[in-house]
C-alpha positions in Angstrom: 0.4 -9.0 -25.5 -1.8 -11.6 -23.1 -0.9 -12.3 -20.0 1.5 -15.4 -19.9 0.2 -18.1 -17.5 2.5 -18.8 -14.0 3.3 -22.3 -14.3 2.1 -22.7 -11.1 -1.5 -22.0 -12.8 -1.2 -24.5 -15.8 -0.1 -27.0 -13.6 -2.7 -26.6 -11.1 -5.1 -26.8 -14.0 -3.4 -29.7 -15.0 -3.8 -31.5 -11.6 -7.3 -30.3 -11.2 -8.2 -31.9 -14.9 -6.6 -35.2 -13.2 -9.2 -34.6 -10.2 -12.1 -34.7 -12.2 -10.7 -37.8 -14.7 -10.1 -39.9 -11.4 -13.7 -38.7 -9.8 -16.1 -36.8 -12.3 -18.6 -36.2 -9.5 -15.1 -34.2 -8.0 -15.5 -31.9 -11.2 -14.3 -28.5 -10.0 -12.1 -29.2 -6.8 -9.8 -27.1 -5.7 -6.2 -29.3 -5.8 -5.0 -26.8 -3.5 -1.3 -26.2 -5.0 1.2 -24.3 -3.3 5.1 -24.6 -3.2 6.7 -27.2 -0.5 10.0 -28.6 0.2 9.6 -31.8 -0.7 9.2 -30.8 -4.4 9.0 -28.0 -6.6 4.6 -27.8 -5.5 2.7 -30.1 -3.5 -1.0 -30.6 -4.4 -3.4 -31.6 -0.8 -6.6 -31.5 -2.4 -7.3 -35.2 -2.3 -7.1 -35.2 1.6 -10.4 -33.2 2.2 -12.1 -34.6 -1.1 -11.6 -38.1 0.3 -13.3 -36.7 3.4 -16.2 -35.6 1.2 -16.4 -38.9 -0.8 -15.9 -40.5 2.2 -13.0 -42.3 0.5 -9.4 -43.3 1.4 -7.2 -40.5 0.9 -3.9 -42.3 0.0 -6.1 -44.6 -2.3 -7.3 -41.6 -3.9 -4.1 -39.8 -4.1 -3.3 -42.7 -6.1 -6.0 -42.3 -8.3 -5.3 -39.2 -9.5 -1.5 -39.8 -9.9 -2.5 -42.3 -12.0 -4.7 -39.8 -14.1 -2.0 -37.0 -14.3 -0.6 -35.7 -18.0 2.7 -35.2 -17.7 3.6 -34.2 -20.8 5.9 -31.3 -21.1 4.9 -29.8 -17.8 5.5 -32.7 -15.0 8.8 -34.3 -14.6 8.2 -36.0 -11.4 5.1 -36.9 -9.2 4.3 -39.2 -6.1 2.3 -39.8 -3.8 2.9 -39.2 0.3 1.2 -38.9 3.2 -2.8 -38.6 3.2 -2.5 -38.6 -0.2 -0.5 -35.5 -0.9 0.7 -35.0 -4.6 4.4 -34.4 -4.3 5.1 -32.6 -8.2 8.3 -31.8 -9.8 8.4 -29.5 -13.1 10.6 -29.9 -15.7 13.7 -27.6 -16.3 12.4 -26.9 -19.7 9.2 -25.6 -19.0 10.2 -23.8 -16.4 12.5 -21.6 -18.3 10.2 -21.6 -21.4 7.6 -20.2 -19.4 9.8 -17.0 -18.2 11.4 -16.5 -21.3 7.2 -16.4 -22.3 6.9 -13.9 -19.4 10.2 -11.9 -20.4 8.7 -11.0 -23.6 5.8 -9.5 -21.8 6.5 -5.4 -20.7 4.1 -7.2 -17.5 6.1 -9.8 -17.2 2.7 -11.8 -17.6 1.3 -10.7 -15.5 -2.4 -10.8 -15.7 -5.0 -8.1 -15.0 -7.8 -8.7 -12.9 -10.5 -11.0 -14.0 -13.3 -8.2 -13.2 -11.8 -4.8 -12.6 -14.2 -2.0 -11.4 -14.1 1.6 -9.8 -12.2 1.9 -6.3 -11.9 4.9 -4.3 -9.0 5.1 -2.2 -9.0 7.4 0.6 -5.7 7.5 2.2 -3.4 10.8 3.0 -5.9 12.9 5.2 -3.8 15.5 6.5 -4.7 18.6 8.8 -4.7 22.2 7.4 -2.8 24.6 9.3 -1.3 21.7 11.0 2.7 20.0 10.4 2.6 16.2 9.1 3.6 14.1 11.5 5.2 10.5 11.6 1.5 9.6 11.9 0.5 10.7 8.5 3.3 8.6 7.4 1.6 4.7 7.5 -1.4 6.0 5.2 0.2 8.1 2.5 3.2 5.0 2.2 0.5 2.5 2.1 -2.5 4.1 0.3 -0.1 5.1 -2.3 1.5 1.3 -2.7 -2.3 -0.2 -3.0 -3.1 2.7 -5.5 -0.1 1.1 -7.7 -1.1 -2.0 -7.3 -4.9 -1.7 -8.0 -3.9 0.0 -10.9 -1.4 -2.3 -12.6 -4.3 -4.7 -11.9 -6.3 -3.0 -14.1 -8.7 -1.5 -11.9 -10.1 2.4 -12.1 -8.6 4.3 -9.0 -10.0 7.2 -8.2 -7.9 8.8 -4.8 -9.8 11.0 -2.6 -7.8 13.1 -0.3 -10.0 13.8 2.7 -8.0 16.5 4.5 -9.3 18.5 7.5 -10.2 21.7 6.7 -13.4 22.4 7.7 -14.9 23.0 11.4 -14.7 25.0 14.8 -10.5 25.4 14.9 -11.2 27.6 11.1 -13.5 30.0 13.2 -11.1 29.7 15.6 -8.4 30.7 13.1 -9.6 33.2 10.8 -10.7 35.3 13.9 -7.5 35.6 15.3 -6.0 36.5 11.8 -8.7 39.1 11.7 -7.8 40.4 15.2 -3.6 39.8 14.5 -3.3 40.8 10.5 -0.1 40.6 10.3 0.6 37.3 12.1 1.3 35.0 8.8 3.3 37.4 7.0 6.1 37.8 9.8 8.0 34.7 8.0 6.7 35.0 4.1 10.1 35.1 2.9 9.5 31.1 2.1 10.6 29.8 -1.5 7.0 29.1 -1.8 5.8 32.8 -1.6 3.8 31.7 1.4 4.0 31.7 4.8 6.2 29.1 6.0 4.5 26.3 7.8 6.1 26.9 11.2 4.4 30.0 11.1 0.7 28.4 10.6 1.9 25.7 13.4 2.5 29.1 15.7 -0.8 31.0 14.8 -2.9 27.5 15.5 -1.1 27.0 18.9 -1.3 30.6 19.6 -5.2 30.8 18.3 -6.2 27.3 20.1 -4.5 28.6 23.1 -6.8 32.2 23.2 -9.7 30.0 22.3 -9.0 27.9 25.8 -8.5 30.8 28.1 -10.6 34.0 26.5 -14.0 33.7 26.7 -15.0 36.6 24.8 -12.4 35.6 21.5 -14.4 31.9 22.0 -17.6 33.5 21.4 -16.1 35.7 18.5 -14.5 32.5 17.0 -17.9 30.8 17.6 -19.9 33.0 15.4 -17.1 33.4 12.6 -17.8 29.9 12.0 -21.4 31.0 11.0 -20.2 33.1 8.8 -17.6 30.8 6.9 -20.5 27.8 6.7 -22.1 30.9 5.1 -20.0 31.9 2.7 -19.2 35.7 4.0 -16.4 36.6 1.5 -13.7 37.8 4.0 -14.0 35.3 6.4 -13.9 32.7 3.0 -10.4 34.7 2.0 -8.8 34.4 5.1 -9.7 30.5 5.6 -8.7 29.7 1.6 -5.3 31.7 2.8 -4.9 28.8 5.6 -5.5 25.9 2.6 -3.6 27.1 0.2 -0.2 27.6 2.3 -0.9 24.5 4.0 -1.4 22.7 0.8 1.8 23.7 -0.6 3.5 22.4 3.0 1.9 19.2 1.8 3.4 18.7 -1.3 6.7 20.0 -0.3 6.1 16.7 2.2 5.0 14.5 -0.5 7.7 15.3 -2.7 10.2 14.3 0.1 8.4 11.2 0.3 8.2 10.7 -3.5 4.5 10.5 -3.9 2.5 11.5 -6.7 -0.4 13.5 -4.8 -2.1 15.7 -6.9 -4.8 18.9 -6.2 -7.9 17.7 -8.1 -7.5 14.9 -5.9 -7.5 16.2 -2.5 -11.2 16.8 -1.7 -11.0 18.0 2.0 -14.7 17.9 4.4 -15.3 21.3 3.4 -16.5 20.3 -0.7 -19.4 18.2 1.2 -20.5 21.3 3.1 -23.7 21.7 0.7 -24.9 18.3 1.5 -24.8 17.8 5.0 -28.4 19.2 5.4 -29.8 16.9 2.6 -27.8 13.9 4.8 -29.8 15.0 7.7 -33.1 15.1 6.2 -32.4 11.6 4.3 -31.4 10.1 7.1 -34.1 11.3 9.3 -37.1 10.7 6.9 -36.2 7.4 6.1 -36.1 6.3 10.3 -32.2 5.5 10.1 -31.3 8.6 12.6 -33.7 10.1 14.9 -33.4 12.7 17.8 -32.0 12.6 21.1 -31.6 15.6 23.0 -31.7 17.7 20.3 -28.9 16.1 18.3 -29.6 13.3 15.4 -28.3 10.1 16.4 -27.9 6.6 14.7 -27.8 4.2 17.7 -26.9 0.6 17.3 -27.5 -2.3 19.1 -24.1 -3.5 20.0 -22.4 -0.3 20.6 -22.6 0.8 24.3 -20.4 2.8 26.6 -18.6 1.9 29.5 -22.3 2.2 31.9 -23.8 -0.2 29.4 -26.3 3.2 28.0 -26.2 3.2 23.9 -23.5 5.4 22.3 -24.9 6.7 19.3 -23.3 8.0 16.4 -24.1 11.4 16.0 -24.8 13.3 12.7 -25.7 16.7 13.8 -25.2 18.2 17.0 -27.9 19.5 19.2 -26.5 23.0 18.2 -27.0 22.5 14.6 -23.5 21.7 14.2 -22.1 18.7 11.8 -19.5 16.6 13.0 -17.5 14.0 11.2 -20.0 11.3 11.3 -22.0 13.8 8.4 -18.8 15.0 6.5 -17.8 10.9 6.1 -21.5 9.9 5.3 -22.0 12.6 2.5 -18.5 11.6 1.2 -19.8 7.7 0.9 -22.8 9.0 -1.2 -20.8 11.1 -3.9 -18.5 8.3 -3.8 -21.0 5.8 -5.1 -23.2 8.2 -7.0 -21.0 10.8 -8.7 -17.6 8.6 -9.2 -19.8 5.0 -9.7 -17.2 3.4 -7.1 -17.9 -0.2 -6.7 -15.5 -0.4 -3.7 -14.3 2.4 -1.0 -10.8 2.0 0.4 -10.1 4.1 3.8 -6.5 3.9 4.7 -7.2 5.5 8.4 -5.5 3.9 11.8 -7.0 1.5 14.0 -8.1 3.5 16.3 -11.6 4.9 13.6 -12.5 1.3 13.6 -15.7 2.3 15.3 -16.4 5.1 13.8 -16.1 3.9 10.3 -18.1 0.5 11.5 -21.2 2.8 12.4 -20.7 5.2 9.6 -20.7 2.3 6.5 -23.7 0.3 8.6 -25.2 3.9 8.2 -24.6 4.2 4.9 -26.1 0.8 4.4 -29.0 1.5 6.0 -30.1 4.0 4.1 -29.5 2.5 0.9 -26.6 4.8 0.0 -23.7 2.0 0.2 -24.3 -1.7 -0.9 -23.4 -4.2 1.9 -19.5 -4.8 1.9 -18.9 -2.4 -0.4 -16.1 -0.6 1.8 -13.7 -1.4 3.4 -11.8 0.5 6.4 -8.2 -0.8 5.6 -6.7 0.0 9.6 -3.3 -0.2 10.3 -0.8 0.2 13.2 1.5 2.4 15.1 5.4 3.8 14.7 7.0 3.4 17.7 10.3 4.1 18.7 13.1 1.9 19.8 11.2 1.8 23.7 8.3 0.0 21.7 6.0 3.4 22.8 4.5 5.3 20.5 7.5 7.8 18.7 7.9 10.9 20.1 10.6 13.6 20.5 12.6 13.7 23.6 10.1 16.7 24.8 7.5 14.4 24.0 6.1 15.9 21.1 5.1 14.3 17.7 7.9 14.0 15.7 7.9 16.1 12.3 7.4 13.8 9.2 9.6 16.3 7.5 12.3 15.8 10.0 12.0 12.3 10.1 12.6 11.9 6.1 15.4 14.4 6.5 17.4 12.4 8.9 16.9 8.9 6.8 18.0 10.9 3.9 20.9 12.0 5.3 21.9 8.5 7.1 21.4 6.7 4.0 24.3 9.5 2.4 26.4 7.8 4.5 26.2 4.5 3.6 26.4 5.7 -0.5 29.2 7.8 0.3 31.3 4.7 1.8 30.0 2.6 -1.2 30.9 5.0 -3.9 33.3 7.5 -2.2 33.8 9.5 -5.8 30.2 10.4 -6.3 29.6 13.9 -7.5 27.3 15.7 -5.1 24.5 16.1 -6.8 24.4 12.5 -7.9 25.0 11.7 -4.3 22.0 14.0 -3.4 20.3 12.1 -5.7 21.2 8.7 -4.5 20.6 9.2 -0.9 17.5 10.4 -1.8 16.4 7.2 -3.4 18.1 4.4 -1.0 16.5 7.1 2.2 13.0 7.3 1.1 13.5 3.7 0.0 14.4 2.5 3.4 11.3 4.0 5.4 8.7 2.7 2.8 9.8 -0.5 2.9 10.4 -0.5 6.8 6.8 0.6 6.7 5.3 -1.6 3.5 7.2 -4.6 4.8 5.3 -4.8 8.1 1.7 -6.6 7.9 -0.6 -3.5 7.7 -2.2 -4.1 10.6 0.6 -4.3 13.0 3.1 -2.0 14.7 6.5 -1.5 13.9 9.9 0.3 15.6 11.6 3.3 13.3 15.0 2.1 13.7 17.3 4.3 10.9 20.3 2.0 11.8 18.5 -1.2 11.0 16.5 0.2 8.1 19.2 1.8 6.0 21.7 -1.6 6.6 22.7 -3.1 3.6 22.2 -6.7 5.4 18.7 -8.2 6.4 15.2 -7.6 5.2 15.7 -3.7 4.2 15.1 -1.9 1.0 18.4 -1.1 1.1 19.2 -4.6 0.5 16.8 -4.7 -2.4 18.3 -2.0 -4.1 21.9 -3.6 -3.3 20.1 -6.4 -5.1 19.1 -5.1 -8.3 22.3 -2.8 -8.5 24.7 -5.6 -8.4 22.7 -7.0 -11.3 22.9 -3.8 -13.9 26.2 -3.8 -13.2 26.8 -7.5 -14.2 24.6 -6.6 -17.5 26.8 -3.6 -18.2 29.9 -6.0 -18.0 27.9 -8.7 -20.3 28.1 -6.2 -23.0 32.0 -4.4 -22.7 34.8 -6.2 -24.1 35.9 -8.0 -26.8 33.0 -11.2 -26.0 30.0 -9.8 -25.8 27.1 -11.9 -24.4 23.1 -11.2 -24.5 20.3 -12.8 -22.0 18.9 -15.8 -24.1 16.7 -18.4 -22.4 17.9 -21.9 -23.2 15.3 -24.5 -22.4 17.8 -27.1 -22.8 19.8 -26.9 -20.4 19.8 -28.5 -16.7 19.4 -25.9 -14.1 21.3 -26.0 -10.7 19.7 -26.3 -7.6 20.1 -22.3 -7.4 18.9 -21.6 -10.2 15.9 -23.7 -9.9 14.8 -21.6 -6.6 15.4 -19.0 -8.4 13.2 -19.6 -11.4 10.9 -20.9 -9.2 10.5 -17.5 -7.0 10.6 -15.5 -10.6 7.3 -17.4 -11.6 5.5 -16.6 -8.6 5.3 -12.4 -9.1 1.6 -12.8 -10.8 0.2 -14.9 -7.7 1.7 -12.6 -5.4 0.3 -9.2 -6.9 -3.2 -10.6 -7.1 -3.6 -11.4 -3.4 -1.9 -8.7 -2.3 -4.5 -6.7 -4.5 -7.4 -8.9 -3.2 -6.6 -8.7 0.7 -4.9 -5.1 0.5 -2.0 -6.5 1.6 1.3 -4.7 0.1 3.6 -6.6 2.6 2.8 -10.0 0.5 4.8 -8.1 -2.1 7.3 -6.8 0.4 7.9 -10.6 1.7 8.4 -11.7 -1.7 10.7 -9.5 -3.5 13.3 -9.9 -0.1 12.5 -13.5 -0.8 13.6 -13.3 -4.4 16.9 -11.1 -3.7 17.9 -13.5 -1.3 17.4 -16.5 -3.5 19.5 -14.1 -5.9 22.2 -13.7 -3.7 22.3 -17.6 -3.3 22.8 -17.5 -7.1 25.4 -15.0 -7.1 27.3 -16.9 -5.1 26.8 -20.6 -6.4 26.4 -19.5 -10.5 29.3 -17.9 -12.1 27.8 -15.4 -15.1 30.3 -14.0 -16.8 33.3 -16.9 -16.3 30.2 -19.9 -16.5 32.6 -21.1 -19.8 29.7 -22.1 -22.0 28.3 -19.5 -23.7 24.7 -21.3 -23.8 25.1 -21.0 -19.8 26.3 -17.4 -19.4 23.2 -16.2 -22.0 20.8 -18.5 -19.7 22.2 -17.1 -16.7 22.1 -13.5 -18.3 18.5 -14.2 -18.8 18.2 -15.3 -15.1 19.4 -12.2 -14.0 17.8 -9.9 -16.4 14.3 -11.1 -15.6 15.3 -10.9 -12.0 16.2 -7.4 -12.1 12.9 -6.2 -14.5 11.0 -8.6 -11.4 12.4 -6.8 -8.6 12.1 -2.9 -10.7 8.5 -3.8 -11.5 7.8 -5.3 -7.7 9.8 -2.1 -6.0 8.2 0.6 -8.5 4.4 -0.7 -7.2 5.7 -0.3 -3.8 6.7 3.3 -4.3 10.4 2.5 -4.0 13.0 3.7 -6.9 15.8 1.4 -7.7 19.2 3.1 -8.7 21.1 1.7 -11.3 24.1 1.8 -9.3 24.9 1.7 -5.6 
């Protein structure tokens, strides 16, 4: 089926079709439509076209009113202020246009105009290394934008750009060579592989040989030679490192109720081949030349603190690649293997330089077309003293652990709800309303702000939570169920005809607004636009609850309208959670 237009669309077409009756030479204006409180929309687009014509802007406010078909769409309209178009819809085509949308399995909502090829980079764990709460913000977000691109219609390609490549893997494999048996002492793991306590030990242990043995350095040093070259026992031993590490990850992602798969996680190592041909490119061409010995990009307005150019730097003067070649021979598969019209990097704020002089790299050399990626940077965790969270030892706090304990606070608050839950649906549950609370703690926050991990506040069923949310849609399945027990049995049915309460109006209103908000949160990258709106929708909900009987409404034209109310409410609310990652149990 098409996509069903909002009627916030059709009547800002409608106004804009007045626009260009009252002016022609104002063909094309944007009436700039959005919701107010004076009416159901207000249109302001007279106010700076007046300023363009050079005309009076109440006069031409006028104008247009005077040009505006109604017809089945408008039921009200004024003029106020500088000309500001004060619009009313009518009852009917508001609920004809969502019983339109309710036929639609999108809920009409439309796909974007132009899609293309994106390539989201966006849970870049470390092998060999725990995740932490800091791999949290990336994965939740990266993996809400990858819904959303894709219910838009776009191709999403993810690329999982973990770190398992460099000096630490010499570093590594030498010590496992020179301690064989240190990853086996715990391999009792459900996995079959070393637990990843144990890989977290041997790195501490390695890293802490590396700093104060000068002789295992230089060992460590030259196995690194002889992974880059492919020596087969040095290869084993590092492949040993990814693979337990990478079933750590997923034992992490599963907690967190993300669909990461292998084929997508393409760490620095599978660009190893290319650096050289990144080097010579790059230098040929005049983008990077030598300084000291290393290859450097410089740029004009990147200095350090003694005002002497900071460079970035491609190869090292040892012959060494760091990060700057791994991320620029990642751009050019991106674009000429996978065809990507944009790149997505999920990373933290703090890469904003680096990824800045890697993409104006990549421009220069004709690898990346200008504005073609995007570093999508966002903010901190911090804990209730508004510093960044750590354990009480100071340590980086286990993203494992941290799911664990929102799992377990949110059993509480199911267990006081429904007291006679068998476990394992109560393991189940918990699970759903846990997970739910941190990715909407997370995904509610504007993405480039920091927020506090407060468990107390994110699990309450009160407030802007997920919790709430899922309060939300639970108290409507269960007023569905009870539409259809009994001897009266009622079924959601639209009814155009009827007059709809203030409530339900706002309601309505909010229902025909999911479209809108799903584009721009798809064209700005944005998931807390979605966020804002479905806590918007469940409170206007809750207003409803509690003004508009269902059930006991006595007509049965009004129950079936409400019905159909609260039906497309709770598909709205499903559809919105389910792009943010967020599973919405049937009962709670």
């Amino acid at each position: 089926m098409a996509s069903v237009p909002s009627l916030a669309s059709s009547l800002r077409q409608r106004v804009a079709e007045a626009f260009s009756a009252a002016r022609p030479e104002a063909s094309g204006a944007d009436p700039l439509l959005r919701r107010s409180d004076r009416a159901d929309f207000q249109a302001n687009g007279a106010l700076p076209l007046a300023k363009e014509l050079k005309s009076n802007p109440r006069e031409l406010g006028g104008e247009i009113l005077a040009r505006l078909e109604k017809g089945d769409l408008v039921a009200e309209a004024e003029v106020s202020g500088p000309g500001f178009l004060n619009l009313t819809v009518k009852d009917a085509a508001l609920v004809t246009n969502l019983a339109a949308r309710s036929a639609d399995e999108r809920l009409g909502v439309p796909g974007a105009a132009h899609p293309g090829t994106s390539v989201i980079d966006y849970s870049q764990p470390n092998v060999a290394k725990e995740m932490h709460v800091g791999h949290l913000r990336n994965t939740v977000i990266g993996a809400a934008l990858d819904n959303i691109l894709t219910f838009r219609g776009e191709t999403v390609v993810r690329r999982h750009h973990i770190g398992d490549w460099g000096t630490q893997f010499g570093m590594l494999v030498q010590y496992l060579i020179e301690h064989p048996g240190a990853l086996d002492a715990e391999s009792a793991a459900d996995d079959g592989g070393a637990s990843m306590s144990r890989l977290n030990a041997v790195y501490k242990a390695s890293r802490a040989l590396f700093d104060s043995d000068e002789g295992f350095k230089t060992r460590a040093r030259a196995r690194v030679v002889e992974l880059q070259a492919g020596d087969p026992e040095t290869v084993a031993l590092w492949q040993r490192f990814v693979d337990e590490s990478m079933r750590y990850f997923h034992s992490v992602y599963d907690l967190l109720d993300v669909d990461i798969h292998d084929e997508d996680v393409v760490g620095e190592s599978a660009y190893n081949d290319d650096l050289h041909n990144v080097c010579k490119e790059l230098e040929e061409s005049g983008v990077a030349v030598r300084s000291d010995g290393a290859l450097c990009v410089f740029f004009d307005d990147v200095k350090g603190p003694d005002g002497t150019p900071s460079p970035l730097i491609v190869q090292k003067s040892n012959g060494g690649f760091g990060y700057a070649a791994t991320d620029l021979a990642a751009i050019r598969d991106r674009i000429r293997r996978l065809g990507a019209d944009t790149l997505l990097y999920v990373v933290d704020s703090r890469q904003a330089l680096h990824f800045r002089m890697v993409f104006e790299t990549a421009e220069r050399a004709g690898w990346l077309p200008q504005g073609a990626a995007h570093h999508l940077s966002f903010g901190s965790v911090l804990g209730k003293d508004g510093k960044p969270f750590k354990t009480r030892e100071g340590e980086t706090v286990q993203l494992s652990r941290l799911l664990g304990e929102a799992v377990e606070r949110a059993r509480e608050v199911v267990a006081e709800k429904s007291p006679q839950l068998p476990t394992e649906e109560l393991d189940e549950r918990a699970a759903q309303v846990g997970i739910g609370a941190v990715k909407y703690a997370d995904l509610s926050t504007s993405r480039t702000r920091d927020y506090v991990f407060d468990l107390d506040r994110m699990v309450s069923l009160n407030g802007d939570t997920g919790v709430y949310l899922q309060y939300a849609y639970a108290r409507i399945q269960s007023i569905l169920r009870k539409a259809t027990e009994g001897a009266t049995e009622h079924a959601p049915v639209a009814h155009p005809e009827l007059m709809l309460s203030p409530a339900e109006r706002a309601l309505a209103l909010a229902l025909d607004e999911l479209g809108e908000t799903i584009e721009d949160a798809a064209e700005t990258y944005e998931p807390h636009k979605l966020a804002a709106y479905l806590y918007q929708l469940a409170t206007l909900y809750t207003t409803f609850y509690d003004q508009c009987p269902v059930l006991k409404a006595g007509e049965p034209e009004l129950v079936e309208n409400r019905l159909f109310l609260c039906g497309l409410t709770a598909r709205t609310l499903h559809q919105g959670m389910a792009l943010l990652g967020i599973r919405t149990p049937e009962r709670l």
